[in-house]
C-alpha positions in Angstrom: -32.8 9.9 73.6 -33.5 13.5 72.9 -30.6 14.1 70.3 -28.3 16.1 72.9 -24.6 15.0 72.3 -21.3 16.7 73.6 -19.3 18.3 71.2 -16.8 14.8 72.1 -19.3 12.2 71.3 -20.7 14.1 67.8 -17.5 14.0 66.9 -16.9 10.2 67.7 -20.2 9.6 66.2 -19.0 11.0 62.9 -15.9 9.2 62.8 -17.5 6.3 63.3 -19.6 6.9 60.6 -16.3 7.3 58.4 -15.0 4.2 59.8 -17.6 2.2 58.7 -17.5 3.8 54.8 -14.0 2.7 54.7 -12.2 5.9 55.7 -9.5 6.2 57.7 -10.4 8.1 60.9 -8.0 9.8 64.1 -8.1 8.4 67.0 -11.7 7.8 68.7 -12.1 8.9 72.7 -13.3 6.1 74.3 -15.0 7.7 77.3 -16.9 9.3 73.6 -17.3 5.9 72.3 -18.3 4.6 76.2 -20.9 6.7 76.4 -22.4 6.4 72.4 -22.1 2.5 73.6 -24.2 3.7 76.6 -26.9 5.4 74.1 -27.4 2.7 71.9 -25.7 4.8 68.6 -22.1 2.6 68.8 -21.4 -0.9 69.8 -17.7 -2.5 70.6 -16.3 -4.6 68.4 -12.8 -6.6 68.0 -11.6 -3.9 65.3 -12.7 -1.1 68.2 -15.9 0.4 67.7 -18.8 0.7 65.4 -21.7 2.7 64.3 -25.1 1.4 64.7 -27.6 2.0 62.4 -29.5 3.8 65.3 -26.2 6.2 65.1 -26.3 6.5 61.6 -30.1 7.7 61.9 -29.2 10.1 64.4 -26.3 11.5 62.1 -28.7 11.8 59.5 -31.4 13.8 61.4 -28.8 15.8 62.9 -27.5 16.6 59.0 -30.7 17.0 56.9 -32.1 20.2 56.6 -34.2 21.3 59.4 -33.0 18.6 61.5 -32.0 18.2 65.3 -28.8 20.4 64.4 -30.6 23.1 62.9 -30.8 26.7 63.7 -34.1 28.5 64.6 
């Protein structure tokens, strides 16, 4: 995995990431959830779908200071 995510699936990865702290969170693309499924960073579930913790550890490099989502 080399931390490149369409805008689509960021998006559904940081929803899911709401979802899981007990927010409530729009509507979640599933071809964005398909392919987070596909990368290991969301799983399927009964109550739709979940963030894994690989997910949540990409959201957090992504977010910190100098992370993946950084500017030169």
């Amino acid at each position: 995995m080399d931390g490149e995510l369409t805008e689509g699936q960021l998006n559904a990865l940081r929803n899911l990431a709401h979802k899981q702290a007990g927010d409530h969170v729009p509507f979640i693309n599933i071809s964005d959830a398909r392919a987070l499924t596909e990368l290991g960073l969301a799983t399927r579930s009964r109550e739709g779908w979940d963030i894994t913790p690989e997910g949540g550890a990409m959201l957090a490099a992504l977010d910190r200071p100098g992370g993946l989502n950084s500017v030169p």
